[in-house]
N, C-alpha and C positions, 0 to 999 in steps of 0.2 A: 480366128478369134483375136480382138487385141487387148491387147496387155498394156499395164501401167508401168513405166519406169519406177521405181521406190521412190519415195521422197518426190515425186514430181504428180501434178493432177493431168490424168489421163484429158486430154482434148476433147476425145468423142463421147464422152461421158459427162464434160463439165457441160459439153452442149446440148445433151440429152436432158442435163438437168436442166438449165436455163430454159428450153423450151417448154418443160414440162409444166413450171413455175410459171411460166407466161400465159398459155393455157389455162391452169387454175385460176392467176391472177383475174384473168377475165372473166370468168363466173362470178366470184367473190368481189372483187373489188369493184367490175365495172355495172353489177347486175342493174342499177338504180339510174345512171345515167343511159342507160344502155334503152331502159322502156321509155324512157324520155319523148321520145321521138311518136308515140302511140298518141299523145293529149297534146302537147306540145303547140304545132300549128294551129290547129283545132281551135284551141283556147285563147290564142292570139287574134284571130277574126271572128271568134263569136263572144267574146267575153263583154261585150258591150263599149270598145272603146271606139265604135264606129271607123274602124277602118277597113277598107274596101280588098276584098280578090282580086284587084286589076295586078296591072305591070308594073305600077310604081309601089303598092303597097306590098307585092310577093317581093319581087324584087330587094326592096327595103330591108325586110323582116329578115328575109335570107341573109343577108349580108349582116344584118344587127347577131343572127344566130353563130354565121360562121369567125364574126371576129370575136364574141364572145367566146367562142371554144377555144381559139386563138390564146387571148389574151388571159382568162380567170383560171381554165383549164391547164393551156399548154405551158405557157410562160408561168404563172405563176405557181401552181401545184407543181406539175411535172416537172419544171428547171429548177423551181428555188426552195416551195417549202418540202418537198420530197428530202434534201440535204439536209432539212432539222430534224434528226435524227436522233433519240435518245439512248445509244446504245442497240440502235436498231428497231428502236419501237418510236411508233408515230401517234397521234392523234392531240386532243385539246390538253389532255392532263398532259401527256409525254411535252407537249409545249411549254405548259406554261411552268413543269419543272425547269426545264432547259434554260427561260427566259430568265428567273428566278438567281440560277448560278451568275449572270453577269450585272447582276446588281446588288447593293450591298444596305442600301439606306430601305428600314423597317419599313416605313412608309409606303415607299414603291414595291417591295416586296408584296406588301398587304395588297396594294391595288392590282399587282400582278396574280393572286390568287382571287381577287371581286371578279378581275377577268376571264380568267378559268372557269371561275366557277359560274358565271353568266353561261357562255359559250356550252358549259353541258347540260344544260338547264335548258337551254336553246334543243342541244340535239335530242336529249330526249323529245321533245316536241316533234321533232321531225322524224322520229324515229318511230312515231304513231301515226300522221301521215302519210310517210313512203308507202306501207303498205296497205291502206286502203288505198289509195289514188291507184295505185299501181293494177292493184290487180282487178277494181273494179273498171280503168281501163280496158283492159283485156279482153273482160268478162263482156264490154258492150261492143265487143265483134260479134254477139248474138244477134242485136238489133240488125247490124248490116246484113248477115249471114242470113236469117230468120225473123222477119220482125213480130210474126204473131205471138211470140215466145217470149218479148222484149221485158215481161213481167217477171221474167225469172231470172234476170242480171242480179238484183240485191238478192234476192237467198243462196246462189250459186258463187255470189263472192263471199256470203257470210259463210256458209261453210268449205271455204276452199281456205280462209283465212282461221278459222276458229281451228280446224283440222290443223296449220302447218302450227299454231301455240300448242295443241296437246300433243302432238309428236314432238316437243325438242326435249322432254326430259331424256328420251331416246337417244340423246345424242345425233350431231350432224356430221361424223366421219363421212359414214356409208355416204350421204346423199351429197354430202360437200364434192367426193371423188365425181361426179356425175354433173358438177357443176359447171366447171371447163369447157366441156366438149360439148354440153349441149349450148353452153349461150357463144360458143363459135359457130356452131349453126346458127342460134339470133342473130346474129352480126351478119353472118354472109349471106342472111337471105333479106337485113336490109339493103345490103350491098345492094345483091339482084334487085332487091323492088326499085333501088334509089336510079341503078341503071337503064332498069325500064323506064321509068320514067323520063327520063333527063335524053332518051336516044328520041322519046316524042316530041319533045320542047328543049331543044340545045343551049338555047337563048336565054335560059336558066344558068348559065355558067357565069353570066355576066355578074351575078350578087356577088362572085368575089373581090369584086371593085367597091372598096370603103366609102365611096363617094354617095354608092343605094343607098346605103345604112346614113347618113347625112341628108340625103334629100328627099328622106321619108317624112321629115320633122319641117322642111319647107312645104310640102306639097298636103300635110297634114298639120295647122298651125298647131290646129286644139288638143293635139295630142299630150304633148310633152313630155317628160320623162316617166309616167304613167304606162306609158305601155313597156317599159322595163318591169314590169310585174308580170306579164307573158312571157318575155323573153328568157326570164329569170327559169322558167322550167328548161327550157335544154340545158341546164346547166348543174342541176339541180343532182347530188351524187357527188359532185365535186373533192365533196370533205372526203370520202371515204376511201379516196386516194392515198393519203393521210393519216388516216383510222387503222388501217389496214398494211402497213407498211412493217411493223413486224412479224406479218404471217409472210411475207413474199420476198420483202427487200426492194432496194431503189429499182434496180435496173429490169427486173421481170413485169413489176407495175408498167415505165415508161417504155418498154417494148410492147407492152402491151397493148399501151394510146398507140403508139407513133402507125406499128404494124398492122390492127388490127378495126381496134375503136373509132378513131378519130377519122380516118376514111369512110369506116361503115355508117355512122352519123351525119356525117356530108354527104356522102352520096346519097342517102335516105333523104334528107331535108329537102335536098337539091329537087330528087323526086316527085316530093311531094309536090313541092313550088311547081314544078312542068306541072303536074294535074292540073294545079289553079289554073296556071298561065290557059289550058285548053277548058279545061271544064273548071267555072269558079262557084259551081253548084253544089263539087265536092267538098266544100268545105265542111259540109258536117258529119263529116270523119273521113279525111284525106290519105289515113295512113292503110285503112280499110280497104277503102274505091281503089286506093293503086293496085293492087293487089289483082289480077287474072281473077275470074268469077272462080277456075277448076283451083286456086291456089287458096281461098277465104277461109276454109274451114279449116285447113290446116296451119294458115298463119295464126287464127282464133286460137287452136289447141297449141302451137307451138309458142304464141305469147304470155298465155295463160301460165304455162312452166316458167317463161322467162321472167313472170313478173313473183313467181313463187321466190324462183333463185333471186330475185334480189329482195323480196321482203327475208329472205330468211339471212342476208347478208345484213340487213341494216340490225335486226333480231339478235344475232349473233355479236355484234359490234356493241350494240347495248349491252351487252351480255359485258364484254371487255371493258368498258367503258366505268361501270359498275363498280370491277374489281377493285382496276385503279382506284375509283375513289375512296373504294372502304380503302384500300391500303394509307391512303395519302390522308385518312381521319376528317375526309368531307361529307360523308355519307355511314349513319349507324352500321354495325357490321349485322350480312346476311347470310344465311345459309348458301354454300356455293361447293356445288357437286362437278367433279371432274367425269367428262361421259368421256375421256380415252385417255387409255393408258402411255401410249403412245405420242400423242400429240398434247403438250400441259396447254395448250392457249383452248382445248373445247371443254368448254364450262356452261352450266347449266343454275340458273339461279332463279329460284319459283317465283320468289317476291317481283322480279322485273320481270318477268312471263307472262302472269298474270294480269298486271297491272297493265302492260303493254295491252293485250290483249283486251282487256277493257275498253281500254280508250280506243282500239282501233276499230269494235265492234259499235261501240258510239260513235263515230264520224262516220262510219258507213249506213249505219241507221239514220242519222242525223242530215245527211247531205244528200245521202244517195245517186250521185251521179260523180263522173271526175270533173264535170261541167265547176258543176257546185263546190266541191272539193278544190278545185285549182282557184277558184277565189279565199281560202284560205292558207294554199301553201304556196310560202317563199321565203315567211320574213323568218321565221326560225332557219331557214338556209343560209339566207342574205346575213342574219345579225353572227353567223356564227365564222363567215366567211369574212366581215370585217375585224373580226377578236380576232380569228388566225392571223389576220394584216398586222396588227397590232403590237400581238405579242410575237409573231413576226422583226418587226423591228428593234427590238429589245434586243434578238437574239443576233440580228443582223450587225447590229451596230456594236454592242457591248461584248458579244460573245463571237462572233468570227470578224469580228472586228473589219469588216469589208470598210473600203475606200469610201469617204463621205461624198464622193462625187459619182461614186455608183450606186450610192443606195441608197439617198436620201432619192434622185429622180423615180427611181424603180418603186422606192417603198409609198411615194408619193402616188403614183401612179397606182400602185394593187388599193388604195385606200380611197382614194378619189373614187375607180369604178365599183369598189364595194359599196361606198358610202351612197352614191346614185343608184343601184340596185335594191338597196336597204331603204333607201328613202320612196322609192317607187311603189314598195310591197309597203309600207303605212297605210295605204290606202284601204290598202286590203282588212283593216282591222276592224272597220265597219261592215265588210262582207264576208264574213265568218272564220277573217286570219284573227281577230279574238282568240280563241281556241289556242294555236301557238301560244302565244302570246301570255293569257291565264297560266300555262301549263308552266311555263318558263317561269314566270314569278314567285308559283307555289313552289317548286322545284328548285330553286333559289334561294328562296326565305329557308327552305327546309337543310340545304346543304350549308348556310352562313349560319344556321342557326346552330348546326348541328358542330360546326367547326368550334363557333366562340364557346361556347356551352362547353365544348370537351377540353379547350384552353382554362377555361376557367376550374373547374370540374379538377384538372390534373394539378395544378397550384395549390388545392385545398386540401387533398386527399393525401398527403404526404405532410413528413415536417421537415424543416430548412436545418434540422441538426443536422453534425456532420458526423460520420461515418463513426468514423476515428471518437466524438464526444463520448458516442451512445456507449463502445466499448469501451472506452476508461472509467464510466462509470458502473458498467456488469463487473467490471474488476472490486470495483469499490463494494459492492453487494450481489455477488455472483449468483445467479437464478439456479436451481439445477437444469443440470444437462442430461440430455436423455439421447443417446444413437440414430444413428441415419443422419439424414439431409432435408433439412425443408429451405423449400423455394418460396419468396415472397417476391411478387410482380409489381415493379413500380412504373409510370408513367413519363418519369422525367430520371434524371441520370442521378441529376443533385437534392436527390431528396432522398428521406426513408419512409416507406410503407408504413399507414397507419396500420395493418395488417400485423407486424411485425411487434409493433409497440403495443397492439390490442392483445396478444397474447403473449406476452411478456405480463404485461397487465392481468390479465383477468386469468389463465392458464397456470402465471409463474414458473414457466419451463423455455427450455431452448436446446433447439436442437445441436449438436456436434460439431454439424456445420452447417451454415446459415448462409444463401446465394442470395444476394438482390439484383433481378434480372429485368433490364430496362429493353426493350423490342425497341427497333425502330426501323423503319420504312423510309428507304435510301429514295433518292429521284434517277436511280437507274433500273431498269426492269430485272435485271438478272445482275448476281456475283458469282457467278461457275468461274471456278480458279483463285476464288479472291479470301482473306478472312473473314469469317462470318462473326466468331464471337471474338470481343476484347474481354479479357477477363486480368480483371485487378487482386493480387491476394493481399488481406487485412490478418493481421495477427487474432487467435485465439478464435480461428477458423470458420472467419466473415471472407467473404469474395463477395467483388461486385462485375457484374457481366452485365456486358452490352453487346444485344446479339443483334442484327443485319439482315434485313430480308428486301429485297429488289420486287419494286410496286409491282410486277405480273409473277410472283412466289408467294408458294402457299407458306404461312404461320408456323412451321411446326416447330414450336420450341424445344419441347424433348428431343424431338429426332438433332437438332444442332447443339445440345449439349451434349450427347453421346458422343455425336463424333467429334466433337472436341475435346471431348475425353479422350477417347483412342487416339488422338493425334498428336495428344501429351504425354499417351502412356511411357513413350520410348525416350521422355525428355528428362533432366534432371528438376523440373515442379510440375510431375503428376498433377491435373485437377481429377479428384473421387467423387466422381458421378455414377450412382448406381441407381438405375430406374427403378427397381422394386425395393428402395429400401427409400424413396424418396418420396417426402407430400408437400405437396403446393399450395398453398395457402394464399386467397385471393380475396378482393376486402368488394363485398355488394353494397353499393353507395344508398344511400336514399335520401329523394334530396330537398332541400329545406327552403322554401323562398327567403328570401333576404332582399329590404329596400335598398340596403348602398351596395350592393353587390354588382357588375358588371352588365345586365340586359335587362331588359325589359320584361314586365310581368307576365306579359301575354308569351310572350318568347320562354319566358322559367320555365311556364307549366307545357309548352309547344318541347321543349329539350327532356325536360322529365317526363313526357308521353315517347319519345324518341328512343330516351335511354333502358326505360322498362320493356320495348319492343325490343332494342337491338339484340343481336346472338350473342353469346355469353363469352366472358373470356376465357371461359374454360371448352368450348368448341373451337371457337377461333383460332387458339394456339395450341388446340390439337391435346389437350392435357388426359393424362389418364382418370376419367369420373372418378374412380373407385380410389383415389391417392388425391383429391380433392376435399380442401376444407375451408368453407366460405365464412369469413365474419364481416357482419354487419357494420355500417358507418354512416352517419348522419353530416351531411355536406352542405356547406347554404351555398346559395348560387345568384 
């Protein structure tokens, strides 16, 4: 048996974990690029842009495939935005916090949140595609397998996809642990097909030469950068490199590509390309025909899982994505149920479940083929991949302050091929990449609406007296005082709760001791080890607290003033926080149109439809119902 030295991390263990994490990784993180390879080619010579199965057009396309994994994939995900790290958590919000710190002028600040907030607006979009494309891919290894049967591809995807929405209140522990292992089987049995094929047609190796990828575009004028809307699908998953980065960490991710992914997907591609190179018949479903006649039905059923495991990765990423932005005050706040105890990042939120679900059962209705479907996905991939470029360089330049002669080339370079990828998918918006596209707008208008609206909103709802006035003048005409604690929740630091002054007003009473408690929502995911609450004491037994919570932490206000109690008990200023002798008092806005007031009329009543939906403050911060006392306030906006 081996034993750990004290103080030192045992070897055989740190490597047990790394590999174990790398493993996971590839379930979760790589499930969406991973089925890539199922539509992919496929969509490339049938999509109508007339290019040919011979030697120059495989050839070509292969080489266009493999430097784009190169270059969008390896280079820029895995070596450089992997490093933007926020405390270990990755994705669009985790960015555009980061970017945020190294700039300083309101302005650009504001335009570094239109970007953020575009870029998720984006992924949801695509985070309703991924899984129909995906698994009604799968699903049409029927046709090859059985064609008489070919009529039951659409209801065998509908309920293979409506099933995985109504199991995630279930939580995804159990089925996550099963994710790993089985999509290393998907990986190595691309391997094998990619190596069968490639031992037929060796002369397929040649596309690693950049030159194919160049004189695909001489030997095909009319092409032009038009068929980068095909190509764009092997690439497609990319973000969630990124997304995904505080479930696993940098290094378990990029073991993941180097060791496992990134060869299985070449050598698969390569594959395929041999089929063409000998049969270019195969082109209408190449990833199928490679496939041994005794191996088809098992590749069917084992892709069918595979494409399960990544719709329920891109589902679950929605899920996180979500949180974030209720925390960061871009999105109303929703009901968000924690399904393990165990692990805080598996979160279950009905509102995106559903809605996802929707839309993904109307694109499969709607298009019914991944034929069809891959003319509308790209551009919510491609537009989100040039925002990461973007606010990318912010961080490059401003915040690790890299050498301007590395990173202006390099950051030139990620933006150039996004901007060419991004502009090739436009195309697509007249063949049903609309869809993205609508989604991302509405999605957008709702989250800028929902930000100015609660800027504005939190301005009016308090008054600009100062702390310190209000008590010199209770001295001047003291209210009575009655025992215990009440808590009045304000929005901003520098103001006082109309809450406070409403029952002063209308009550004439005050409590003993009186908290004005300001929440705020850091731009780092987690504080474990750090202060949570600042608490200020005011004479005649006012305190003002500003309590801290890291944008992937749950609200619970009570539970951080307790133990901020306890951890003053042993000091010489006690703060006296006793839960059951304590009520909260929270002010419910209702809100009043105003013409000189900050937005627009359609947008007032679009924010006041928002704010009577959102989950209440008294859920959100976890408050005890039954010590809960709401007064009313009239707000113009």
């Amino acid at each position: 048996m081996t034993t750990a030295t004290p103080g030192r991390t045992d070897p055989s263990s740190h490597k047990a974990s790394m590999t174990t994490l790398t493993v996971a990784a590839v379930g979760v993180v790589y499930g969406d690029i991973g089925t890539s390879p199922l539509y992919t080619l496929k969509e490339v010579f049938t999509g109508g842009y007339g290019l040919r199965a011979d030697d120059s057009g495989v050839l070509g396309i292969l080489s266009l495939i493999f430097w784009s994994l190169i270059w969008v994939v390896t280079l820029k995900y895995v070596l450089v935005v992997l490093r933007a790290d926020n405390q270990g958590e990755g994705g669009v919000m985790a960015l555009t916090a980061l970017a945020r710190r190294g700039v300083t002028h309101r302005h650009l600040q504001l335009a570094l949140v239109m970007l953020g907030l575009a870029g998720a607006a984006l992924l949801y979009g695509d985070s309703m595609i991924t899984p129909a494309i995906s698994v009604l891919s799968a699903v049409e290894g029927i046709e090859v397998a059985y064609p008489p049967i070919a009529h039951w591809v659409v209801p065998v995807a509908l309920g293979i996809l409506i099933a995985l929405f109504v199991l995630q209140q279930r939580g995804t522990a159990t089925v996550g642990r099963l994710f790993g292992p089985i999509t290393v089987i998907w990986f190595a049995s691309l391997a094998a097909l990619g190596i069968y094929g490639i031992v037929q047609a060796p002369q397929v190796l040649a596309a690693i030469n950049p030159l194919h990828a160049i004189d695909i575009f001489r030997t095909n004028p009319g092409i032009g950068i038009i068929i980068f809307s095909s190509v764009v699908l092997a690439i497609t998953g990319a973000e969630a490199l990124y997304a995904d980065l505080g479930h696993f960490g940098r290094k378990p991710i990029a073991r993941a590509w180097f060791w496992i992914v990134l060869p299985a997907l070449v050598l698969n591609y390569f594959g395929q390309g041999a089929l063409l190179l000998i049969r270019p018949e195969a082109i209408s479903n190449p990833f199928y025909l490679l496939a041994p006649d005794w191996a088809l039905w098992p590749m069917v059923i084992l892709a069918t899982i595979a494409t399960i495991i990544a719709s329920q990765a891109v589902i679950t990423g929605a899920y996180s994505m979500t949180y974030q932005a209720i925390q960061f005050g871009f999105i109303p706040r929703m009901r968000v149920f924690h399904t393990s105890s165990a692990e805080r990042g598996q979160i279950y939120i009905p509102t995106v479940n559903w809605l996802l679900m929707t839309g993904v059962v109307a694109l499969v209705l709607g298009f019914e083929s991944s034929t069809h479907l891959a003319a509308a996905y790209g551009i919510a991939v491609t537009g989100t991949m040039l925002i990461t470029s973007l606010l990318l360089s912010v961080v490059m330049i401003r915040v690790w302050r890299w050498p301007l002669w590395v990173a202006i080339p390099l950051l030139t370079g990620f933006v150039l091929v996004d901007a060419l990828y991004f502009s090739a998918n436009l195309a697509k918006i007249f063949h049903g990449g609309a869809f993205p596209v609508l989604a991302g707008i509405v999605l957008f208008t709702l989250m800028s609406t929902w930000w100015r609206g609660r800027a504005l909103l939190e301005k009016r709802v308090g008054t600009d007296m100062p702390l310190e006035a209000l008590i010199n003048s209770l001295r001047r005409q003291p209210p009575h005082r009655v025992s215990g604690t009440a808590v009045f929740l304000s929005g901003r630091r520098d103001v006082l709760p109309r809450a406070l002054l409403h029952n002063l007003m209308h009550n004439q009473v005050l409590h003993e001791r009186v908290i004005i408690v300001t929440v705020e929502s850091d731009d780092r995911p987690w504080l474990e080890g750090e202060p949570r609450v600042q608490m200020q004491a005011f004479e005649d037994g006012f305190y003002r607290a500003i309590v801290h919570f890291g944008y992937m932490e749950t609200n619970d206000v009570p539970h951080a003033l307790c133990a901020f109690s306890q951890s003053c008990a042993a000091t010489d200023t006690p703060f006296p926080f006793e839960p059951m002798k304590t009520t909260w008092f929270l002010t419910r806005e209702t809100l009043v149109s105003s013409p000189n007031v900050g937005m627009a009329r359609w947008r007032e009543r679009l924010f006041s439809f928002m704010l009577k939906s959102a989950h209440s403050n008294m859920q959100f911060f976890h408050l005890p119902p039954n010590r809960v006392v709401e007064l009313g306030s009239q707000v113009e906006v």
